[in-house]
N, C-alpha and C positions, 0 to 999 in steps of 0.2 A: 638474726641468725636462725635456721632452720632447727625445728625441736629435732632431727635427727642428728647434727651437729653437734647441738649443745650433749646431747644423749651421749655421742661419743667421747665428747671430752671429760665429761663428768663423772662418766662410769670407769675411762682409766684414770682419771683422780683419787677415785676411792679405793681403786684396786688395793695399797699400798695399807688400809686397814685392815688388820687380821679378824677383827673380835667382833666376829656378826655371824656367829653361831646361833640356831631358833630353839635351841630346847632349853624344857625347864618352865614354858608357858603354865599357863591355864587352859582347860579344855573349853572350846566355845566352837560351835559349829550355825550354819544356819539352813539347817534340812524345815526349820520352825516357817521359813519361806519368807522373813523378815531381814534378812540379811545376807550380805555378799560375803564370800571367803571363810576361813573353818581353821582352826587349829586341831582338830580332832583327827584322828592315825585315818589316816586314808582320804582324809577329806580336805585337810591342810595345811600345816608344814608336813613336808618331805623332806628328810634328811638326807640331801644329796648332797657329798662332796667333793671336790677336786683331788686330782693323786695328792697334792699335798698338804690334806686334810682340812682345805676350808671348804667351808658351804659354800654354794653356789645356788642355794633353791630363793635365793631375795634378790629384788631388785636394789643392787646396792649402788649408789649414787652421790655424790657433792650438790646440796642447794646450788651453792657455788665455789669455785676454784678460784676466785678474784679473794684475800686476805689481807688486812693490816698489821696481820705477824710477819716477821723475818727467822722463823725458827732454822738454821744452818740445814736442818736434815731433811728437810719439807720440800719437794719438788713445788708444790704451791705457794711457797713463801712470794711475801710480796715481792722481792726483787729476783723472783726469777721469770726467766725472759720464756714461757709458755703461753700458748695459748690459754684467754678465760672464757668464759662462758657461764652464763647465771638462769636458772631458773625463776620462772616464775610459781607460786603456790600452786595455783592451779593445775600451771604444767607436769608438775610432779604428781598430782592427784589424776591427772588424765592417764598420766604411763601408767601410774598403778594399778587404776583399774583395767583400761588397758591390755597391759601383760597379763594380769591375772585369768581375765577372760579366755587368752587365749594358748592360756594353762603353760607359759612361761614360765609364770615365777609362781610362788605361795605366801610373799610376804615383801614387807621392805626395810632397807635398813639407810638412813638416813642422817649423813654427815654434812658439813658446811665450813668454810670458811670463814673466817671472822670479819664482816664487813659491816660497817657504821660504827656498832658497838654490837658487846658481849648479848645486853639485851634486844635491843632487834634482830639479833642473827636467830637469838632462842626464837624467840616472837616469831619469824619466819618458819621455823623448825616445827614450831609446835602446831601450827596453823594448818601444816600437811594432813598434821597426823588427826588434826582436828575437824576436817575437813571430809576425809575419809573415815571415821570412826559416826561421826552426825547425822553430816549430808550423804553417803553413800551407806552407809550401814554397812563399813569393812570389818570383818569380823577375822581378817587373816592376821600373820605376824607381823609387829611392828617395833622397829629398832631405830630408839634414837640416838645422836650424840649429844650430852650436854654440855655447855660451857659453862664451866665453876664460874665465873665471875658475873654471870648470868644472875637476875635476882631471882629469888631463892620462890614466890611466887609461880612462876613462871617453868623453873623447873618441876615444881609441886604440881602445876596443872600439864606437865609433861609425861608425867607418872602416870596419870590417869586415861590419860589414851597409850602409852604404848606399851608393850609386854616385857621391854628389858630399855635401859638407859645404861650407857655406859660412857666414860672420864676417861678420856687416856693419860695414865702417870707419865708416860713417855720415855723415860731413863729411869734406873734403880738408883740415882745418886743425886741428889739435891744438887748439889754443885756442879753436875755434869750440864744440867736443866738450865740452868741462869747462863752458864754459857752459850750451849747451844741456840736456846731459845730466851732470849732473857726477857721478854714482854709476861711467857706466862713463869706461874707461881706453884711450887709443887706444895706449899702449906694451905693455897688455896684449895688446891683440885683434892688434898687430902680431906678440907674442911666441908667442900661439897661430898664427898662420900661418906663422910662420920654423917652428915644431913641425911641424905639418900638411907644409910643406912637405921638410921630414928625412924623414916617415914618408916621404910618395909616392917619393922620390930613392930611400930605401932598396927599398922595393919593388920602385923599376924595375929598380935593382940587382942583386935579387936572381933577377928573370926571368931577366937574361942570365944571368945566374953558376949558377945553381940546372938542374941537368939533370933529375932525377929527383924528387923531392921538390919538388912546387906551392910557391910561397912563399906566404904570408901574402896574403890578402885587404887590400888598405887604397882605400878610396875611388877605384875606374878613372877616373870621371871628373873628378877633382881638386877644387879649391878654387876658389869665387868671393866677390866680395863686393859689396858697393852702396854708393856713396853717395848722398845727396840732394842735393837741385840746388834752389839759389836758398832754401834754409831761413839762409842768411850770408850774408856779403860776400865768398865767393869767386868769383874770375871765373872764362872758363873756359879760360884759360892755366895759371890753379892747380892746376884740378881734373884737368887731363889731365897733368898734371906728375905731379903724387900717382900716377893711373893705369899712367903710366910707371914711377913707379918699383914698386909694387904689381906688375905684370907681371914687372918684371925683380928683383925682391927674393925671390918668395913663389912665380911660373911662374902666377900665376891664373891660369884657364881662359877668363875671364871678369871684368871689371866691368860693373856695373850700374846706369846712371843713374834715377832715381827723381824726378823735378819735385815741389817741395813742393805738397803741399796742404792750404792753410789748413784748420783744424781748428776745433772750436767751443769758446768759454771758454779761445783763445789768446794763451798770455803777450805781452807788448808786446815781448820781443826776440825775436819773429819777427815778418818781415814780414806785411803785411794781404791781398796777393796771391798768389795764385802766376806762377811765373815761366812766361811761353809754353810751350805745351809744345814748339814748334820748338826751342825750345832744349834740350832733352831729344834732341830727334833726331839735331838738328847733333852733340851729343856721343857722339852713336853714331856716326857717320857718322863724325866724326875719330878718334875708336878703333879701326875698322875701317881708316883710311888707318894708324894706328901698327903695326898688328895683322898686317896682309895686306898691305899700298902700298907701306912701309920708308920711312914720314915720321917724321921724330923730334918728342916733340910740341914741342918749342921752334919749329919752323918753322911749324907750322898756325897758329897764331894770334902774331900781330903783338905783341910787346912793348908798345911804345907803346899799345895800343889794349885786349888784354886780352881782347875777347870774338869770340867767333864770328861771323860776320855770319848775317842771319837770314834774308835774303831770296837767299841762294844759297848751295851745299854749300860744307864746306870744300878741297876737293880744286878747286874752280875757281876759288873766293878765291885758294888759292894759284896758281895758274896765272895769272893779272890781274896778280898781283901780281911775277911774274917772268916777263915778256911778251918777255925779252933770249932766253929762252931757246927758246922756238919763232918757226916753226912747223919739225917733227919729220918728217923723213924715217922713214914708220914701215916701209919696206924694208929701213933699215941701222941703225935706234935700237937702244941695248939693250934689255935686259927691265925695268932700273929706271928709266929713261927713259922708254918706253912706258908703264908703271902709272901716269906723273905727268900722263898726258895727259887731260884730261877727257873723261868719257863711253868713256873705256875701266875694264873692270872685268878683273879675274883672269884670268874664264876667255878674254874678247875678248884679252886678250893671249897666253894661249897659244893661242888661234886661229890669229893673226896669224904668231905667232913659228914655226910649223908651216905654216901656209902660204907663208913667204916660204921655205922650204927647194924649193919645188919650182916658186914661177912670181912675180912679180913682182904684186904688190897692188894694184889699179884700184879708181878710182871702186865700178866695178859690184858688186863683192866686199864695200863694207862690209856692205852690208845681210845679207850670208849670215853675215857675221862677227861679227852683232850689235852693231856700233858703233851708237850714240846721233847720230847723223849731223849735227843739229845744233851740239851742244854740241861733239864732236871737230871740224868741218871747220876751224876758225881759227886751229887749233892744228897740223896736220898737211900734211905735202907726199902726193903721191902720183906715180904715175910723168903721171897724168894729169888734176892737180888742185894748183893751191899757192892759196892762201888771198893775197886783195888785202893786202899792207902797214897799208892806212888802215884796213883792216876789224881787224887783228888790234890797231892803235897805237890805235884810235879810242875813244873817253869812252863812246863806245856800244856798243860792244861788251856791258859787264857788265848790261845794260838791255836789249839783244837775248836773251841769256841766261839771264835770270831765269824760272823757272820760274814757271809759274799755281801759284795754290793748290793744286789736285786733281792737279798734278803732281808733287808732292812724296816724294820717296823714296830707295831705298838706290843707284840710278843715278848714278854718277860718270864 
């Protein structure tokens, strides 16, 4: 088969992974004249992404599309009736440098199907990035995928060439997992990230402690993982639950939602649709409020109710929803009071929180402060501005608020 062939098929195999974002690296460049490719701002990864916020700056690719899984949600599963196609090491290290050369890509992100076994699949994986980190002196980004049942060896020396390794959990519910996919193990893939997560801790470790002697190369940009959205019946009080604790279990850098996509010749225990992809979003959106906001996820999404609403973020849901609590003197709020206010973002709070050190906060100032001026006013006092009562208690408020379609985005 023609390396352009196989290039095709491989590249929309992997399409369907979300969690091959580059930042978070280490800085490494080779202006030294000893090296190809750069992590460094200008020199190597470029954070470029698609309208619906993946990267697109790596060469993101399947070893192979040929598996000995039957996962139900996998367009690559062994029994489905696609085109395969396999690389060879080499041929992976030849497109990479390659593209790079000809300033296509700035990195690569490298998945595989599971073919002989767990450890020869790694073994093939590793050998890419082994290959180009040695023999080519790449010094650009490098994203692997690993496979938990992979020996633990072999992951370890997977670390040391690439800049992030990431496990896909794949669903938030154990028993959704052995269904859909019952070959893998979510105790395992959990047991390989409690791993991953020892190596990186030791590492940091050993920076501080280590004066003279570099410590040990293991993965700068850490660990991520994905799951898919709307392929079960979990809602997404579940799934940010899971997330929650994934960040505080394992230090993820990152989770990754992924909206299913019906597949061709799919089993009856998955659904016939796929779910919105608003709904993919919102779950970004409330990840970024557990992430960066300091919402716990028990609070973003209502018990009783279970899912995110679709037709406005969740940072203003909650805000409706605890209307006792504004509107906010944002001269004298704190800084985690301030982040809960809608249409303030991060950095609009330390704006604020630097300018109320030297002059009192007007009207006139949001606009320089990059406040969202509709969405904050019903919720905020100002020394020359309070929001009507009926405007904030009112049924319409959440209907004045809702954003058009073309207005949808990461704006809280």
């Amino acid at each position: 088969m023609e390396l352009l062939r196989k290039l095709e098929i491989l590249a929309d195999a992997a399409k369907y992974d979300a969690s091959c974002a580059s930042s978070g690296t280490e800085m490494r460049d080779s202006r030294d004249g000893k090296g190809l490719g750069s992590t460094a701002p200008g020199m190597g990864i470029c954070h470029s992404y698609a309208p619906d916020g993946r990267c697109i700056s790596l060469l993101k690719i399947l070893l192979t599309n040929a598996c000995n899984f039957d996962c139900l949600y996998c367009v690559n599963r062994a029994s489905s009736n696609v085109p395969r196609a396999r690389f060879t090491v080499d041929e992976v290290v030849k497109l990479t440098i390659d593209f790079y050369r000809r300033n296509y890509i700035e990195g690569l992100f490298l998945s595989s199907g599971i073919i002989r076994s767990p450890d020869y699949t790694m073994e093939q994986v590793v050998s890419v990035a082994r290959k180009l980190r040695e023999e080519h002196r790449f010094r650009g980004y490098i994203h692997l995928k690993t496979i938990p049942e992979a020996d633990e060896a072999l992951i370890a020396e997977a670390g040391r060439y690439a800049d992030r390794l990431s496990i896909n959990i794949e669903t938030p519910l154990e028993d959704s997992l052995t269904k859909l996919a019952p070959e893998k193990d979510q105790r395992a893939i959990r047991r390989t990230m409690g791993r991953l997560r020892l190596k990186l801790d030791e590492t940091a470790e050993a920076k501080k402690t280590v004066r003279r002697a570099r410590p040990p190369r293991f993965a700068p940009a850490g660990q991520s993982t994905q799951m898919i959205v709307g392929a079960d019946a979990a809602n997404d009080r579940t799934i940010l639950s899971t997330s929650a604790n994934l960040y505080g279990a394992y230090k993820l850098k990152r989770v990754y939602y992924s909206a299913f996509s019906p597949i061709p010749d799919a089993s009856r225990a998955l659904p016939l649709q796929a779910p919105p992809l608003v709904r993919e979003h919102r779950l970004y959106q409330a990840d970024w409020l557990m992430r960066f906001y300091g919402f716990d996820a028990e609070e973003i999404v209502e018990e009783t109710e279970g899912m995110l609403p679709l037709d406005i973020d969740p940072k203003l849901a909650w805000a409706l929803r605890h209307r006792d609590r504004f509107p906010l003197d944002i001269n004298t709020a704190s800084r985690e009071e301030l982040l809960r206010v809608p249409g303030f973002g991060t950095r609009t709070v330390q704006r604020i929180l630097a300018t109320r050190r030297t002059t009192t906060i007007r009207f006139a100032d949001l606009a320089q402060l990059n406040v969202i001026r509709n969405k904050a006013l019903p919720f905020i006092v100002l020394s020359d501005h309070r929001p009507s009562p009926s405007l904030l208690d009112g049924a319409s408020l959440r209907a004045r608020l809702r954003p058009k379609p073309q207005q949808l985005g990461f704006g809280f």
